[in-house]
N, C-alpha and C positions, 0 to 999 in steps of 0.2 A: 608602133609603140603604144602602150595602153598608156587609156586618158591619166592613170593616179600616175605615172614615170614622165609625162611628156616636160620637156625642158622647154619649151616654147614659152617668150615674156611679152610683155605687153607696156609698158611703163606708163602708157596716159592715163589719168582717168578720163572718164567720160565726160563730157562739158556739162550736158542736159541729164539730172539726174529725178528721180521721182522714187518719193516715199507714201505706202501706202498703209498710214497709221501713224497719230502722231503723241504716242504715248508715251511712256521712259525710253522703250528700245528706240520705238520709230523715232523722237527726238533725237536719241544721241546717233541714230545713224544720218540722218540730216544732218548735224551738227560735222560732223565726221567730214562727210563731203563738201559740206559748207569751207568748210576752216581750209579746207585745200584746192578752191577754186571754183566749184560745182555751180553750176544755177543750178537748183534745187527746189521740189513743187511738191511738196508735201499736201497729199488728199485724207479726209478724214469726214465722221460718219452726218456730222452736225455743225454750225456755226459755233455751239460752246465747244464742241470738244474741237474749232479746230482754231478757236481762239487761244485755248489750252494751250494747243500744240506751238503756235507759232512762241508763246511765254516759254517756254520748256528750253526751243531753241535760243532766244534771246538771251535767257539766262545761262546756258552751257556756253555762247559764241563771248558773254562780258567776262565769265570765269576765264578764259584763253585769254583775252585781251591782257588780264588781269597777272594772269601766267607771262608774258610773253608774245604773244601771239602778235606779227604786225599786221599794220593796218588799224582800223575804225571797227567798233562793232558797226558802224552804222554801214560803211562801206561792204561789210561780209552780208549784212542783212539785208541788203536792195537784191544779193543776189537768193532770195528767199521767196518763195509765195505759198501760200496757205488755203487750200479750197475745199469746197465740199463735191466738185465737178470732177467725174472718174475723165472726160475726156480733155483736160488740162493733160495727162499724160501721153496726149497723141505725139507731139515729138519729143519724147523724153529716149535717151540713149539704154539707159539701166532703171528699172524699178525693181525697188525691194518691198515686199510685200509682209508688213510688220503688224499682223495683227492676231488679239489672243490663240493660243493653240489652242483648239477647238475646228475639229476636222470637215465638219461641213462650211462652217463662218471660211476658213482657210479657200476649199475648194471653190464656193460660190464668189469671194471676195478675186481670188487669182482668176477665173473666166472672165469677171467683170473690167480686169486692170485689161489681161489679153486681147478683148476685144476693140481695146482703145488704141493699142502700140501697131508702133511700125511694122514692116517686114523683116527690118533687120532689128531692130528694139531686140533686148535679154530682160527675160524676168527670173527673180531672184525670190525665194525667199527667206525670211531669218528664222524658221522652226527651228526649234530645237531639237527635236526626236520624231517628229513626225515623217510618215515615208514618204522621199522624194520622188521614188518610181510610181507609186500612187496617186501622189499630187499630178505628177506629170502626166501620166493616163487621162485624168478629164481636162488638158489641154489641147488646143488645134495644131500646138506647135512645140509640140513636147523636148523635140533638139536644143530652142533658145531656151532654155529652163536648168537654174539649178541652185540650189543651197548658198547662201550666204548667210553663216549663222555667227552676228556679231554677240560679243558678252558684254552683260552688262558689271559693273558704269563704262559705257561705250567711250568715253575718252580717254580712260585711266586704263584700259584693257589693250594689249598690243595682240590679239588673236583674233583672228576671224578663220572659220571653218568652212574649206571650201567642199559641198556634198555634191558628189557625181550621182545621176540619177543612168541608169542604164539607156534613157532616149539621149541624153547630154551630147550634144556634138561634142569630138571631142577635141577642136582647137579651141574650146570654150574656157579648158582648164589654163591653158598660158594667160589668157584675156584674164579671168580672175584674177591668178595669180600677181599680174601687174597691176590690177585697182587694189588689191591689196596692199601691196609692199608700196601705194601710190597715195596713199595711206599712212603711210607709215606704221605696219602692223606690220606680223606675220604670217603667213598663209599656213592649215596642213590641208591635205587635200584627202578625203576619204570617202568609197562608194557607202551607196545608200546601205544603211542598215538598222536597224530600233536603236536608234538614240544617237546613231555616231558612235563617234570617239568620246567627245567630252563630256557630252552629258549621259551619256553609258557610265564612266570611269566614274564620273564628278557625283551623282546619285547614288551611287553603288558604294559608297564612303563614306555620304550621308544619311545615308539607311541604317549600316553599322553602325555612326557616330549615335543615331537616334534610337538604336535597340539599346548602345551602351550606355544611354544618357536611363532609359524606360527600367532598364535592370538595376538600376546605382551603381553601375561601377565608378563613375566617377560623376562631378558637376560638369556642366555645358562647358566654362572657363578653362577645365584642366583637359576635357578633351580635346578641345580644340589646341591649346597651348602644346599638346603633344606630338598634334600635326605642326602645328608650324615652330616650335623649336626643336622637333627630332626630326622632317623631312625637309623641313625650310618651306613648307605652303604659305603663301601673305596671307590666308585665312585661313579659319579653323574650320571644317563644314557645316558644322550649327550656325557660325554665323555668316558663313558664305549663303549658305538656305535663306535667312533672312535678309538678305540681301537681294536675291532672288527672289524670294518670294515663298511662303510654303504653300499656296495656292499652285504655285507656277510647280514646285517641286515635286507636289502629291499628282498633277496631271502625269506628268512624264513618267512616277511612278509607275502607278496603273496603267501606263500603255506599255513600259516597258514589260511591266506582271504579266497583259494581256498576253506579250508577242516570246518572252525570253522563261515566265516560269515563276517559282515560290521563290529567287533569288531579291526579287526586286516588289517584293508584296509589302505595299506602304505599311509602317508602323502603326498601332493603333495613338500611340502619343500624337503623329502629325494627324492624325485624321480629324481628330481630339482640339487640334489648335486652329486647324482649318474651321473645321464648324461653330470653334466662339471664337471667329473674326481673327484670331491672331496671328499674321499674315506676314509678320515680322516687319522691317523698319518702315515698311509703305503703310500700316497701320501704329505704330505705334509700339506693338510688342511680338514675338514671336518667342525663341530660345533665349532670347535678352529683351529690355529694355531700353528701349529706343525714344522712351518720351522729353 
């Protein structure tokens, strides 16, 4: 049976888990396994940025609280630790490896976590478009390796993307499939290819949304309100972009341009907003105003 058909589940998640980056995503993917039982060991590059991290989580685990969530924040957060030590991951079960796409940072960052894990340890990473047969190539252990590409805002998003790399063992995809649904998310599961599924589709809608916004067909508000009152999107893609990021949006562009063609050739408006900082709500402004 091929790995994307296999019906095989998994329903635990994994007890000891490690996150390697403790920025928005790498927060909310902590946070994610936190709130569902996890010890959880988030590494990161610096004592600020991993003081950062650990406030990122605190803050997403009081938001739950706040929601509903049982329990203590404080009880969820002893099962928390914060370091700058790559071998704090030595017995970690799962690491996802959450840091910017940027293809060499990626490859030297995943050898470094590799070198630290078990024999039976899975490393995971949360790329977005980035190739996973690639990544997996300057691995020792390329079978334990595969895709977990959570969206962000990671607690509000019930999707998580599972990527087959063509080394992937393949009882690897039921084991995902079960930390997912263990999770309380969704799983799809899809072989490696430029950008996936989601952020293939999801870019390729805001590239048009951003040619039509550069032409006047309409304002950012009425395109957007067209996707989401005529297909039913909870977001318009100008502001899903901003949400994202248009730093994060204009990368995955250009690799997608590199590897698929002029279909996906960044807008001169994003490149335009990228280079004076406007990065959308992580700065302040983007296709709206976020101040």
């Amino acid at each position: 049976m091929s790995p994307l058909t296999s019906t095989s589940t998994t329903t635990g998640l994994p007890s000891r888990v490690g996150v390697l980056g403790g920025g928005r995503m790498g927060a909310g993917i902590a946070h994610a396994f936190l709130i569902h039982g996890a010890d959880v060991q988030v590494v990161e590059r610096d004592e600020a940025s991993a003081e950062a991290a650990r406030e990122r989580v605190a803050t997403a685990v009081g938001k739950s609280i706040e929601r509903g969530l049982a329990g203590t924040a404080e009880e969820h957060l002893a099962r928390l630790a914060v370091s700058t030590d790559y071998s704090r991951f030595g017995d970690r079960e799962l690491v996802v490896e959450a840091v910017p796409e940027i293809w060499d940072l990626k490859v030297s960052s995943l050898q470094a976590v590799e070198a630290e894990l078990s024999g039976d340890a899975v490393l995971a990473s949360n790329t977005s478009s980035l190739s996973m047969n690639g990544l997996a190539g300057h691995l020792q252990r390329p079978g334990s390796f595969l895709g977990l590409h959570f969206f962000n805002p990671v607690p509000a998003s019930t999707l998580i993307e599972v990527v087959i790399a063509e080394q992937t063992r393949p009882e690897l995809v039921g084991t995902a499939r079960g930390w997912v649904a263990g999770l309380g998310k969704t799983a799809v599961v899809v072989h490696d290819a430029p950008g996936f599924a989601s952020s293939r589709l999801g870019v390729a809608i805001a590239l048009e949304a951003m040619r039509m916004l550069e032409e006047g067909v309409a304002s950012a508000e009425d395109i957007d309100n067209a996707m989401v009152l005529g297909y039913k999107h909870p977001t318009g893609p100008l502001k899903t972009t901003d949400i994202v990021g248009l730093d994060v949006r204009l990368g995955i562009a250009e690799y997608l341009h590199e590897h698929l063609g002029e279909r996906f050739a960044p807008p001169e408006i994003l490149r335009a907003k990228v280079a004076a900082g406007e990065l959308g709500r992580k700065s302040g402004k983007g296709f709206y105003d976020w101040s």
